[in-house]
Each structure stands twice: as structure tokens, then as C-alpha cells.
DSSP file (Angstrom, degrees, kcal/mol; ACC not computed):
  #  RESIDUE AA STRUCTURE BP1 BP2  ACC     N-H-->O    O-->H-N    N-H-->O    O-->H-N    TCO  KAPPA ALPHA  PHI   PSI    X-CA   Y-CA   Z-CA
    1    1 A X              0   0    0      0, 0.0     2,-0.6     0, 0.0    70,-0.2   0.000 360.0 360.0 360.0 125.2   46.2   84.5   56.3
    2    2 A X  E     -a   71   0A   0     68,-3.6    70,-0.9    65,-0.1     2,-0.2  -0.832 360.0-141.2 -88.8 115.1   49.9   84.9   55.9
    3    3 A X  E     +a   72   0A   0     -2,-0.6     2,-0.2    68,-0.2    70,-0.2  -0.603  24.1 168.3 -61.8 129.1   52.5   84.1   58.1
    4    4 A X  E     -a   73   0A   0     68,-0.9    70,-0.6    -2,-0.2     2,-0.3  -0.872  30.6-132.8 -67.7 154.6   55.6   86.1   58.6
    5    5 A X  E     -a   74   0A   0     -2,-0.2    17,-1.7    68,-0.2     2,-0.6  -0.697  30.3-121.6-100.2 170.7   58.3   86.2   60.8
    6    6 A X  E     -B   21   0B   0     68,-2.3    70,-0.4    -2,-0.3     3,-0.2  -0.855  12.1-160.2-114.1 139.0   59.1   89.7   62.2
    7    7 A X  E    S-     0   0B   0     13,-2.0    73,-0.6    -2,-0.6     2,-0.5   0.992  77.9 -10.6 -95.6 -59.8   63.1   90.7   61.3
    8    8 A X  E     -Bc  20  80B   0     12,-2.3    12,-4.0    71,-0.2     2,-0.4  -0.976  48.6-145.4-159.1 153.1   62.5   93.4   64.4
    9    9 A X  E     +Bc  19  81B   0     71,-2.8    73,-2.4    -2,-0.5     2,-0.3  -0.936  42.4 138.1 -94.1 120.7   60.4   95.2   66.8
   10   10 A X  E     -Bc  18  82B   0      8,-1.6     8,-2.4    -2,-0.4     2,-0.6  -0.997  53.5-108.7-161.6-153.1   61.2   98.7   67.7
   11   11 A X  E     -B   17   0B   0     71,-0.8     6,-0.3    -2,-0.3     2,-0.1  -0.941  41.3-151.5-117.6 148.5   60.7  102.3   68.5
   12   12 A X    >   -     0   0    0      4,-1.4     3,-2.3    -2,-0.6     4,-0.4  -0.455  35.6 -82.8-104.8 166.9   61.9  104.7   65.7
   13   13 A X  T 3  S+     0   0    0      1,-0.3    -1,-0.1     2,-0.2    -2,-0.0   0.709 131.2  58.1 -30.1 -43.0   63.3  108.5   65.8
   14   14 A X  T 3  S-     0   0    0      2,-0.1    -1,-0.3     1,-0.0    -3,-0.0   0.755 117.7-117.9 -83.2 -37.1   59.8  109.8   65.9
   15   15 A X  S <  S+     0   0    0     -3,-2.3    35,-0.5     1,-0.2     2,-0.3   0.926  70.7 137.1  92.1  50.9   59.2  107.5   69.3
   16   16 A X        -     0   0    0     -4,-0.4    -4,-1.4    33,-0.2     2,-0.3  -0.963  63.4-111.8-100.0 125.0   56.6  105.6   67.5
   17   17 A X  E     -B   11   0B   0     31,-0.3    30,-1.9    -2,-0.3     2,-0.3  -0.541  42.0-169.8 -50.4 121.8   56.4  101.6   67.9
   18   18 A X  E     -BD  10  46B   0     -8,-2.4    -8,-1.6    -2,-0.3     2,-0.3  -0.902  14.8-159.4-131.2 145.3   57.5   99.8   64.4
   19   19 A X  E     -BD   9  45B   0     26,-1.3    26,-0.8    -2,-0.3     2,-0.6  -0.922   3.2-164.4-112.8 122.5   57.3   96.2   63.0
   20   20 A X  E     -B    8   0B   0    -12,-4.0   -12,-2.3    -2,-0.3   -13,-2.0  -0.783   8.2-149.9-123.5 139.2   59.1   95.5   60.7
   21   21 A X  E     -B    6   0B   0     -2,-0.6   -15,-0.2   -15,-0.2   -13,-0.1  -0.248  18.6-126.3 -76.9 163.5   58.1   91.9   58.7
   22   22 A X  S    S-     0   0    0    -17,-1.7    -1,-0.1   -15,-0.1   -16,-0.1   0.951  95.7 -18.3 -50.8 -81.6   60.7   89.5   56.8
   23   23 A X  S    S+     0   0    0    -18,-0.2    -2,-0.1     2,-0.1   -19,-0.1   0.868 105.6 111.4-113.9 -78.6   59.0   89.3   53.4
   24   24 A X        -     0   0    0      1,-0.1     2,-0.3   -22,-0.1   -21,-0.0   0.594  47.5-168.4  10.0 157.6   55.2   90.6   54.1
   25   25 A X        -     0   0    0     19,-0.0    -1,-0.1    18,-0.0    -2,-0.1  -0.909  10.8-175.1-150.9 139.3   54.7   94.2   52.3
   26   26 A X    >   +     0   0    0     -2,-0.3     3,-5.4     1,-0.1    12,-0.0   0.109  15.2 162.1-145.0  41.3   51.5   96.3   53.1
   27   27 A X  T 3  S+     0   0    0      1,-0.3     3,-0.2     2,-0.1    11,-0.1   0.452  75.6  46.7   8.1 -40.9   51.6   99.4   50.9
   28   28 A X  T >   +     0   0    0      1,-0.1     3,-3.3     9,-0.1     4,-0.5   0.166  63.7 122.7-114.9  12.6   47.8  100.1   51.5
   29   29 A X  G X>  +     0   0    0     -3,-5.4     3,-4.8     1,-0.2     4,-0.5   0.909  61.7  69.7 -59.9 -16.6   47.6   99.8   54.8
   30   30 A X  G 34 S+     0   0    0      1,-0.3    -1,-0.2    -3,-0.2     5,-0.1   0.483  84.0  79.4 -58.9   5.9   46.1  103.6   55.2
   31   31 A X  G <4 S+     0   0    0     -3,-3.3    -1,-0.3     1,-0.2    -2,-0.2   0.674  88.3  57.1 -84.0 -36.8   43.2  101.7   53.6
   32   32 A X  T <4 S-     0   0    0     -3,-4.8    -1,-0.2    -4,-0.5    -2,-0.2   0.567  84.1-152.7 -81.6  -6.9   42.7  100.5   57.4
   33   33 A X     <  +     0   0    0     -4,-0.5    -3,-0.1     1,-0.1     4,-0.1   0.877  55.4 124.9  10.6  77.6   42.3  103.7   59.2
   34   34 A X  S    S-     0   0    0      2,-0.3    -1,-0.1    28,-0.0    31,-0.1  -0.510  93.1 -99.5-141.1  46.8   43.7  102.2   62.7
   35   35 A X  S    S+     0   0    0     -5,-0.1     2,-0.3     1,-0.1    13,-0.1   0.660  89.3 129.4  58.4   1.6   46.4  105.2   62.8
   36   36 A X        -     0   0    0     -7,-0.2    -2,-0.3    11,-0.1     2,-0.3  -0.768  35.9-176.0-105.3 156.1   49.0  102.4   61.4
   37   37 A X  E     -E   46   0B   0      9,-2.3     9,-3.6    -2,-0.3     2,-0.6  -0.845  23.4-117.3-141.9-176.3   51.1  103.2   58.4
   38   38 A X  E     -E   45   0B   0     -2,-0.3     2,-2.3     7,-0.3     7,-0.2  -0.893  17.0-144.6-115.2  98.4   53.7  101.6   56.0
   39   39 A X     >  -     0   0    0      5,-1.3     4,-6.8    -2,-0.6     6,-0.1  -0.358   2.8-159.4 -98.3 111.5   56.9  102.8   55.8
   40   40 A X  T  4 S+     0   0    0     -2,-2.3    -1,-0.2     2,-0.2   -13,-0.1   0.732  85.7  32.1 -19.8 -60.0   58.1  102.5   52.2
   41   41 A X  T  4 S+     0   0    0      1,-0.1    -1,-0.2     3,-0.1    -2,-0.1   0.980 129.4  38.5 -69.4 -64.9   62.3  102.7   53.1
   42   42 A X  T  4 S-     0   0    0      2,-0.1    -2,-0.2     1,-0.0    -1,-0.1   0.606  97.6-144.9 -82.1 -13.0   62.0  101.3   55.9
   43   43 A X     <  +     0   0    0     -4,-6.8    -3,-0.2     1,-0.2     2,-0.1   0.984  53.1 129.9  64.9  87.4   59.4   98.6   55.2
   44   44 A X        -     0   0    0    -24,-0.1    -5,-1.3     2,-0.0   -24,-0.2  -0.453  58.7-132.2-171.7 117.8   57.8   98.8   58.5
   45   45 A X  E     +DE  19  38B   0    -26,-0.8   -26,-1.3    -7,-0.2     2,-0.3  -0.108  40.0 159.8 -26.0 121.8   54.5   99.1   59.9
   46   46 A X  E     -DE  18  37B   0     -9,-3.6    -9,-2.3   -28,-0.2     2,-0.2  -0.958  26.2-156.1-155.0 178.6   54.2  102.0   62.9
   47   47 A X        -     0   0    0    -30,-1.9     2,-0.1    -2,-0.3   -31,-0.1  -0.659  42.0 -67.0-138.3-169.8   51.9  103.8   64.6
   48   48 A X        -     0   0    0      1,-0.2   -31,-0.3    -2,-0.2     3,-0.1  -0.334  52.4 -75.0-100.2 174.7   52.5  107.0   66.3
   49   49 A X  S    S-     0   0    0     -2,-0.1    -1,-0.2   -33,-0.1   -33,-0.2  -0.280  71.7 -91.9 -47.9 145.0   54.2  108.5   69.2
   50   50 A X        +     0   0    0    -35,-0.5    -1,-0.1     1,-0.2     4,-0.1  -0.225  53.7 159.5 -50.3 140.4   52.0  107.5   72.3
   51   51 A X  S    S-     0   0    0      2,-0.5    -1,-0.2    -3,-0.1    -2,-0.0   0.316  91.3 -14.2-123.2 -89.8   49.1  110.1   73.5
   52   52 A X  S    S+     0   0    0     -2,-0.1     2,-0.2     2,-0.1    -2,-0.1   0.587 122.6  85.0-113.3 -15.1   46.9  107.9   75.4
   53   53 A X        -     0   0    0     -4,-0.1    -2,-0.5     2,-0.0     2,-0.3  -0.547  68.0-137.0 -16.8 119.1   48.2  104.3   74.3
   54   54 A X    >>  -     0   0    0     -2,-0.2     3,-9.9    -4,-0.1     4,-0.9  -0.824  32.1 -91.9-104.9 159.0   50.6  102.8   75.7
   55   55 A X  H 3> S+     0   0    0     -2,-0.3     4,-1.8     1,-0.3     5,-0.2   0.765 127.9  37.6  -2.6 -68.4   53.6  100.7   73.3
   56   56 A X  H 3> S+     0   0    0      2,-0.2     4,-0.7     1,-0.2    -1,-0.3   0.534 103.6  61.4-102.2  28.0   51.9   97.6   73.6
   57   57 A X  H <> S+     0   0    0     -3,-9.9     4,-1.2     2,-0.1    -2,-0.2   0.881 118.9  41.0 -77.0 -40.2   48.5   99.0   73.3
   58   58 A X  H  X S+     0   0    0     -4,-0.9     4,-1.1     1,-0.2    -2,-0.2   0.536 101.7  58.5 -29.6 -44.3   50.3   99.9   70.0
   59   59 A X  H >X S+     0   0    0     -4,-1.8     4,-1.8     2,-0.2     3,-0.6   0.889 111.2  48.9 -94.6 -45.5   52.3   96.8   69.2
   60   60 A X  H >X S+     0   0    0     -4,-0.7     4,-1.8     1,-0.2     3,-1.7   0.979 109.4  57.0 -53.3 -66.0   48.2   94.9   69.2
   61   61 A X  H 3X S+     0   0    0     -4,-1.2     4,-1.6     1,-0.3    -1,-0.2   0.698 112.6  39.3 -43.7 -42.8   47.1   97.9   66.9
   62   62 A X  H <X S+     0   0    0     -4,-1.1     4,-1.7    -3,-0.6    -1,-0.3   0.837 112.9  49.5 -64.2 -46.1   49.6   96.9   64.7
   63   63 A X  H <X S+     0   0    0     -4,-1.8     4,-2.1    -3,-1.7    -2,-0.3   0.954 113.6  49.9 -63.9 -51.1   49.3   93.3   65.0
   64   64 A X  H  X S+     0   0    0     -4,-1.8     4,-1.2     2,-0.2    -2,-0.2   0.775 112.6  47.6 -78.2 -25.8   45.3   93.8   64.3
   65   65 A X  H >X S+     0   0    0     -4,-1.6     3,-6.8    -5,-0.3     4,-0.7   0.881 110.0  51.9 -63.0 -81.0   46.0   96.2   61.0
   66   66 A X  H 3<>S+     0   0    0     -4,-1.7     5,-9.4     1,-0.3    -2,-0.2   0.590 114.2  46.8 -28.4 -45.8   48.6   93.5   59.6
   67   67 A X  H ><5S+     0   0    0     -4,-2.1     3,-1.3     3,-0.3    -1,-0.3   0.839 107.0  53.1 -47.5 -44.0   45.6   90.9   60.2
   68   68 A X  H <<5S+     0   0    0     -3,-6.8    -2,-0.2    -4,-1.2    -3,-0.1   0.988 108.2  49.8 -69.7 -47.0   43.1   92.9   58.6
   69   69 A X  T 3<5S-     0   0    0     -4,-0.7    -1,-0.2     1,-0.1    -2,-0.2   0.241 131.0 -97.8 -59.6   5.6   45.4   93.1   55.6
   70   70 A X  T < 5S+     0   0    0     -3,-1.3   -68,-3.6    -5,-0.3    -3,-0.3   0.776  85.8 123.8  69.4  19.1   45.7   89.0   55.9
   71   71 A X  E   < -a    2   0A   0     -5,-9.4     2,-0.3    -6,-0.2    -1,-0.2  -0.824  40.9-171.3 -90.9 160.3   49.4   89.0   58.0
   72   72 A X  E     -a    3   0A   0    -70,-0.9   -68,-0.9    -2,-0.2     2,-0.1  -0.890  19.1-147.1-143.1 130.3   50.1   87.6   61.0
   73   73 A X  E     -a    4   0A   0     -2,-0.3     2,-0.6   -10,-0.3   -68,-0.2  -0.287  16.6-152.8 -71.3 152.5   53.5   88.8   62.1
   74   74 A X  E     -a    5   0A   0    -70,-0.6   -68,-2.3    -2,-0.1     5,-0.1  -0.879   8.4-141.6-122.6 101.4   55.5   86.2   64.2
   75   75 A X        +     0   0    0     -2,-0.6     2,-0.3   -70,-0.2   -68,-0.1  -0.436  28.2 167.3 -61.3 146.5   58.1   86.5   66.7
   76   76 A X        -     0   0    0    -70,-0.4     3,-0.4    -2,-0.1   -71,-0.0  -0.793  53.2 -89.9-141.4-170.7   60.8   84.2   66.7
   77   77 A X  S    S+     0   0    0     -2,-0.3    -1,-0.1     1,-0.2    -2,-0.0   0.907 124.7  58.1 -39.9 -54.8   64.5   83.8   68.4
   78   78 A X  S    S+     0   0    0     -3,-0.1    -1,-0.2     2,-0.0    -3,-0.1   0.751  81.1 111.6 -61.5 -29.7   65.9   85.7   65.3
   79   79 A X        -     0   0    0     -3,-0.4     2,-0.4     1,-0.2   -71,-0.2   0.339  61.6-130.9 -70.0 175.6   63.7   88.8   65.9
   80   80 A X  E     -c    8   0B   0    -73,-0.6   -71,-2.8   -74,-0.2     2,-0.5  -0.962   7.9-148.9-138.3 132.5   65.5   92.2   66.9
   81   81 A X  E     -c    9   0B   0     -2,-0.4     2,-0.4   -73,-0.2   -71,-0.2  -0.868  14.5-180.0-112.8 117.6   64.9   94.4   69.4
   82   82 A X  E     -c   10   0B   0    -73,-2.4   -71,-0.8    -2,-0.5     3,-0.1  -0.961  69.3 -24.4-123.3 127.6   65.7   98.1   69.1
   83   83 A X  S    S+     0   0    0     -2,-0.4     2,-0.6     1,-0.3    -1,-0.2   0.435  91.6 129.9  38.0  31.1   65.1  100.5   71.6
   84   84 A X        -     0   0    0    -75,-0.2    -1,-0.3     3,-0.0     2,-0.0  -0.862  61.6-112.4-100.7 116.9   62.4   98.7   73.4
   85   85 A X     >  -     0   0    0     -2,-0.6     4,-3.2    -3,-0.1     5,-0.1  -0.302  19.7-117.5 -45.8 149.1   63.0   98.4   77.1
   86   86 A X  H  > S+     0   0    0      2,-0.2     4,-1.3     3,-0.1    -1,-0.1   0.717 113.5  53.0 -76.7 -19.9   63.6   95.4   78.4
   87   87 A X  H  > S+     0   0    0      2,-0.1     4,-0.8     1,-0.1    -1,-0.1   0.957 110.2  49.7 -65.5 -72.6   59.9   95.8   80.7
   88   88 A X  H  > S+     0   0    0      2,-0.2     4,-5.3     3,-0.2     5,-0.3   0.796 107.0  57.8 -44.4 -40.9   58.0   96.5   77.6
   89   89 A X  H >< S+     0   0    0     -4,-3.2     3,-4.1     1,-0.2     4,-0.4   0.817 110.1  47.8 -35.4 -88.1   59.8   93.1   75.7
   90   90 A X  H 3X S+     0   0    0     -4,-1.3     4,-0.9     1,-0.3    -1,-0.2   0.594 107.5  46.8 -41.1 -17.2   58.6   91.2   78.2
   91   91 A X  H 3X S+     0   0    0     -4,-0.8     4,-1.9     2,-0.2    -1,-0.3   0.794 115.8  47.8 -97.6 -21.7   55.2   92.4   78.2
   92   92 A X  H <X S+     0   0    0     -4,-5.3     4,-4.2    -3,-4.1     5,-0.4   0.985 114.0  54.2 -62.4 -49.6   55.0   92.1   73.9
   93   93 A X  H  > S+     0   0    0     -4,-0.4     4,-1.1    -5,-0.3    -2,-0.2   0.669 105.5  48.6 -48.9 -25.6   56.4   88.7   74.7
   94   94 A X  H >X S+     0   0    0     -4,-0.9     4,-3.7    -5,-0.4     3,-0.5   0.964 115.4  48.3 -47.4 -86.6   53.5   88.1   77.1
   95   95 A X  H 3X S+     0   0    0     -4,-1.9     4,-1.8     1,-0.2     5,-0.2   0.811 106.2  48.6   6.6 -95.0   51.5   89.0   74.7
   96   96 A X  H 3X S+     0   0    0     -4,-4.2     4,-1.3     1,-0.3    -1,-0.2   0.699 115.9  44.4 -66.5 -33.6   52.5   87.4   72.0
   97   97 A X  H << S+     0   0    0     -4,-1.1    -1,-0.3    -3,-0.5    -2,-0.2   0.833 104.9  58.2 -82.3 -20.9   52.7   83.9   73.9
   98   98 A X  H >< S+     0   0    0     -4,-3.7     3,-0.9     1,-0.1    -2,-0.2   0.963 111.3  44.1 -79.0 -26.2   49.7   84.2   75.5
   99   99 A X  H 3< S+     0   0    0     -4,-1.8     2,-0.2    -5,-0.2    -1,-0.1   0.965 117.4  50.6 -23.8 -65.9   48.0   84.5   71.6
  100  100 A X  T 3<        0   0    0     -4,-1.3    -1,-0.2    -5,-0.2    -2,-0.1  -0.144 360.0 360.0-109.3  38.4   50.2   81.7   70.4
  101  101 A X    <         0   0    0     -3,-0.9    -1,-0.2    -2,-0.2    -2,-0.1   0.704 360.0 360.0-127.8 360.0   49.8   78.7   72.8
């Protein structure tokens, strides 16, 4: 498993949840069929607009592709948030510390 840290979290034009890694690349991830894809410019991971998933049912889905594919994405201080409400932070951050203590 590789670590990365993740440069930013957000939700893109399409009103899909993205992460997008530091170095990590995952080109094949449509290999996974868990609805997550790779975007090539923007070199970020996303899923799609919410149907019946909510954001951070999303933001796990993502986290669990990037795993199958040998990441695991990191929040850190530096990370960026764009156009994530400030509820939904706190509940990835929840998340993501209760994982990582």
C-alpha cells in the first residue's frame, strides 16, 4: 500500500465528489467497477453526482477504489477544500480520524 497525501477534496462542476492525490496516479481505476473514475486533466478520482449516496457515502467509495488500486489517500493540514460545506468537512474529517487513530 501506498501512501499519499491528498492536495484537495472537492465537489466539481458536474456535482460529483473528487479527490484529488499529491503524486498517486490511477489511470485504470474503471478496472474497479465501484462507479469511481480517473480524471486524466484533472488527476482526480470522482464518482458521480449523488442519487441515493450521500457525499461521504462517496468520499469512502473513493477511498475504498484508491485502496483496491494499493493507495491510501491522506488528509493532512495542507489539504484543500473546494466547495464542500463546512457540515460535510466535518463529517469526512470524522471519518477520516476515526480510520486513522
Amino acid at each position: 500500500m501506498e501512501n499519499d497525501n491528498i492536495l484537495e477534496i472537492g465537489i466539481n462542476s458536474n456535482e460529483g465528489l473528487y479527490i484529488k492525490p499529491t503524486l498517486l496516479k490511477f489511470p485504470y481505476m474503471y478496472r474497479e467497477a465501484m462507479e469511481v473514475h480517473w480524471d486524466e486533466k484533472e488527476n482526480y478520482l470522482y464518482g458521480p453526482k449523488p442519487r441515493k449516496w450521500s457525499y461521504l457515502d462517496w468520499y469512502k467509495q473513493i477511498q475504498a477504489a484508491a485502496k483496491e488500486q494499493s493507495g491510501n489517500l491522506l488528509i493532512t493540514k495542507e489539504t484543500g477544500w473546494v466547495n464542500i460545506p463546512e457540515s460535510l468537512k466535518l463529517e469526512i474529517l470524522e471519518e477520516f480520524n476515526g480510520k486513522n487513530t
